[in-house]
N, C-alpha and C positions, 0 to 999 in steps of 0.2 A: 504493500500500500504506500503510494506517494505522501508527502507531507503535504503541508497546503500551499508550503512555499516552492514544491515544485510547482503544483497544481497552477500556480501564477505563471509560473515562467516559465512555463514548456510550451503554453498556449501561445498559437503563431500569433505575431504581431499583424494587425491588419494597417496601412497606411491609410492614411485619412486621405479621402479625395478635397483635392483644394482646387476644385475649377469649377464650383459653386458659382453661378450669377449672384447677382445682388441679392441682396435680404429683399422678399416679394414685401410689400407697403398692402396687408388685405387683413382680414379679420378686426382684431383689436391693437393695432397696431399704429400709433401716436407719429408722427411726424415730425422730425425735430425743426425747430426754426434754422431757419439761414442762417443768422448771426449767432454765437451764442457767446454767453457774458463770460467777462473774465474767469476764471477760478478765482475762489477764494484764499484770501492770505491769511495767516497766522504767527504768530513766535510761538517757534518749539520752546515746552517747558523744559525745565533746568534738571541735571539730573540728580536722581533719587526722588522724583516728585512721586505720592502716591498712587497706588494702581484703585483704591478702595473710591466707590459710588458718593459722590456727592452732587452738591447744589451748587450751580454756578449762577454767581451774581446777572446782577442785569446787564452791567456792562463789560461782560468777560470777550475778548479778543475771538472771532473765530476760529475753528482750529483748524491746521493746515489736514491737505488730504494726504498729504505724501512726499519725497523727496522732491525738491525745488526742480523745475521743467515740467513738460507734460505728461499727458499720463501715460503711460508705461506700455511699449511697442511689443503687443502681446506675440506677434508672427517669431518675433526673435526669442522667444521664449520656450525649451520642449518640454519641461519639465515644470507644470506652475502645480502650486500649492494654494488654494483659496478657501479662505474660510469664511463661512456661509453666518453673517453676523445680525445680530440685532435685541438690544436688550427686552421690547416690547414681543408679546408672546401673540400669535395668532397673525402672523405679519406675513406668512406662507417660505419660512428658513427652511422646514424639512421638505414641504412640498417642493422646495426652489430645487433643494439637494439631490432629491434623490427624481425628480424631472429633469431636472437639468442633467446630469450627471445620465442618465439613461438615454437622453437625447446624441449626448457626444460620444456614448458609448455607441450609437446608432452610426454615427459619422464615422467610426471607426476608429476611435483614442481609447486607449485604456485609461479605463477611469478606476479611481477608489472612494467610495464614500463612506468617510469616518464617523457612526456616529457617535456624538460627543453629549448628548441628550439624554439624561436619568430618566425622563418618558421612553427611549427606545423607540419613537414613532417610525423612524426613517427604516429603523431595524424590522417592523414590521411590517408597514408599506413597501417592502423588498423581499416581502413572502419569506423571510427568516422567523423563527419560531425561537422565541428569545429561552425558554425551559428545556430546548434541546441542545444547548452549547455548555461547553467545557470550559471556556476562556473565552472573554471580554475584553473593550477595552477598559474596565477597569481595571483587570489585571495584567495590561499592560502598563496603565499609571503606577498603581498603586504597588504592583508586585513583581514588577520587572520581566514578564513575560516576553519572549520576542512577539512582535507584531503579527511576523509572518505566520505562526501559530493561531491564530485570531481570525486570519482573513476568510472569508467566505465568498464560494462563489455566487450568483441569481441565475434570474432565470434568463439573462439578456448575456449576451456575449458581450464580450468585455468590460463587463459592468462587476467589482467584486467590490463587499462590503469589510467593514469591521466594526462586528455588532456591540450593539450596548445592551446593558438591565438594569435592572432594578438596583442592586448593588452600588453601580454609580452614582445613586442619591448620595449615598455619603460621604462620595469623596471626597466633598469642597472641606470635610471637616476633616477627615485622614490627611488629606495634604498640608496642614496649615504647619504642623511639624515636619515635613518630611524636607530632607535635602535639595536646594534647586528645585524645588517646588514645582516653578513656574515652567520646567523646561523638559519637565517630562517627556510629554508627548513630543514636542522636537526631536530630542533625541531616539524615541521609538518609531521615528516614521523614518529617521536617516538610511536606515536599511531598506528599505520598499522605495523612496521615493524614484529612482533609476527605472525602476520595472513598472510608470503607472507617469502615463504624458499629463492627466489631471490627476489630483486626488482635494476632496471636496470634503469639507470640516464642519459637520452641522452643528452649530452651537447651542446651548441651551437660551432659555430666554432670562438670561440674569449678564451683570459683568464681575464674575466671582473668577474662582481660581482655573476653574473649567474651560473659560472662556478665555482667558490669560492665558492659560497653555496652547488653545487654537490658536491666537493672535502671534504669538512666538515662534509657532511654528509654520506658520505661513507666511507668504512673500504677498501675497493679498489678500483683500478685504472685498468679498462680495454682500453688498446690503442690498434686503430687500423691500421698503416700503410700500406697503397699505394705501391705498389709493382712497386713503379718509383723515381727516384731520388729526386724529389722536395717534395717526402713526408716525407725525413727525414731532409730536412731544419727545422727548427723551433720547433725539437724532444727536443732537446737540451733545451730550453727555456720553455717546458712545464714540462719536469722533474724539474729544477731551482724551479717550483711556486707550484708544486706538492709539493717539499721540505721544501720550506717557508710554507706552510700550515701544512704539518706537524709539523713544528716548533713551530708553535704558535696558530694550531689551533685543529686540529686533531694528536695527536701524535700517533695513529694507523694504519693512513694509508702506505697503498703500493703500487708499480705497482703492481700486480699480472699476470696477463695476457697482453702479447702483440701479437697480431693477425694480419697476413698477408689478406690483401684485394686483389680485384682486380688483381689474378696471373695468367698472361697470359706463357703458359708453352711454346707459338712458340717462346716467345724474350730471349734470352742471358740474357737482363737487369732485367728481374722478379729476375732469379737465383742470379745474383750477388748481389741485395737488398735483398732477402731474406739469402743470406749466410751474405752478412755484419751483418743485423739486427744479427742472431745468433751467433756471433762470439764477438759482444758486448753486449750481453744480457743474452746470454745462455740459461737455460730451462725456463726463463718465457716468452720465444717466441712460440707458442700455433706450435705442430708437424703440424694439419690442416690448411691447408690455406682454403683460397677462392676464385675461382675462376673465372674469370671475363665471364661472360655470361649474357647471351640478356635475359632470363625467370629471374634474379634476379630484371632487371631493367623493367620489365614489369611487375611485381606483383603491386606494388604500386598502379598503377594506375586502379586497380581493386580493392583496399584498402583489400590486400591481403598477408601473408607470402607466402612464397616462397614457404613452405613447403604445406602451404593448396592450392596455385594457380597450379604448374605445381609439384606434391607430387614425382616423381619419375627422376626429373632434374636433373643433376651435381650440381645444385645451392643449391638445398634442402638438397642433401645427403651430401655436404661440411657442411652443419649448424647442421646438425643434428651429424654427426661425432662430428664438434666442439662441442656441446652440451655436448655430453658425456665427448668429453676431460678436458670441463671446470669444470662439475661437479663432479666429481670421480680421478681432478689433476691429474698432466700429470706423471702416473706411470712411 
């Protein structure tokens, strides 16, 4: 019997076709303006500034997205690490992760999806059966497990997971003692990352120790906003700790990608959140939205992407679009 880490790297690598036409402009799919506004500036904070959740005054300095120039020429990139972020819960991070990630897996990139969520959603919307597993990732945080041990295949080609459980509730409090805390998972992923062109980091919906460990280990910051006002309460505060982390922990990281969920095209209020987001973020707001429909939230529960449950839905062809947008950068 193979281990799992054969199981990864025996399987032929497929090349991704790169003579895709343009991303089609049809479904739920937003328009970007001609002009779009500066990026926003910020002063990086100073180091050792805290990683822990606060309240930022009224007139706190925008925070920067990322290392000074534009944002980040994803083609020259084989090997990206992103982590799928956002402190507000219900903002569509695992639906992102594990659509997304099944989409690029479709294109033909080997993808990994870590999930890093004590819910375990991602893990189970990938038809994984979290009470049939030996090893977690929390026993790759917490107890030094290799990775490779952990990985699992789906049911899509080249789409493999590493599941989570129940278990990982408690890690944010097991790791508050443990050594380099914050760098766990970086160091558990250095082994895999070579054999996996994306590997995609579903975080939980908090900025605790969990989250800190994604942020470190990854070279980007995929965020996904809610196409309604209350999803961009608390935007503000996750850039803030994205910063502090690049400050003192990852000086690599970026936003890269920020993606529109949830866009319902009958309300007024989709539009105006989607035009805020882009008028203060500019081109790393992803041109494809996503758009709010009943086959996206009914896959799951067949422990199914969206693209293999209902393959011909508004739901599927939004991720599959996005797919391409993310991988070949938003020409």
């Amino acid at each position: 019997m193979t281990s799992p880490r054969q199981r990864v790297s025996e399987e032929p690598v497929v090349q991704p076709d790169h003579t895709d036409g343009p991303v089609a402009m049809t479904g739920g799919v937003v328009p970007t303006p001609a002009t779009q506004p500066p990026e926003p500036n910020g002063a990086p904070l100073g180091e050792g500034a805290p990683l822990a959740d606060e309240q930022a005054g009224p007139n706190a300095p925008t925070p920067d997205l990322g290392p000074p120039g534009s944002a980040p020429t994803f083609s020259s990139r084989s090997h990206r690490v992103l982590a799928i972020a956002n402190q507000k819960g219900g903002v569509g991070k695992t639906t992102t992760a594990v659509n997304l990630g099944a989409a690029l897996a479709e294109l033909g990139y080997r993808v990994l999806v870590v999930d890093l969520d004590p819910q375990g959603n991602a893990t189970t919307g990938l038809g994984v059966n979290a009470r049939n597993l030996d090893t977690s990732v929390y026993d790759v945080i917490l107890h030094d497990v290799p990775i490779e041990d952990c990985i699992e295949p789906t049911s899509l080609r080249n789409l493999f997971l590493v599941p989570a459980t129940i278990d990982l509730a408690g890690a944010e409090i097991e790791l508050v003692p443990a050594f380099s805390r914050e760098l766990r998972l970086k160091r558990a992923l250095a082994s895999v990352t070579e054999d996996f062109d994306y590997v995609l980091i579903d975080c939980p919906p908090s900025l605790g120790l969990l989250t800190v460990n994604a942020l470190a280990a990854a070279g980007e910051v995929a965020v996904p906003i809610q196409c309604e006002y209350y999803a961009l309460e608390g935007l503000g505060q996750l850039l803030r700790n994205i910063e502090r982390v690049r400050a003192n922990l990852n000086p690599g990281l970026s936003v890269s990608t920020i993606i529109m969920t949830m866009y319902d095209a009958r309300t007024r209020l989709a539009e105006q959140v989607v035009e805020e987001v882009r008028n203060h973020f500019g081109d790393r707001v992803c041109r494809n939205v996503v758009p709010r429909t009943v086959r996206i939230s009914e896959a799951p529960s067949f422990g199914q992407p969206v693209i293999l449950f209902d393959p011909t839905s508004r739901g599927a062809t939004a991720y599959r679009e996005l797919a391409r947008e993310v991988s070949r950068g938003k020409a």
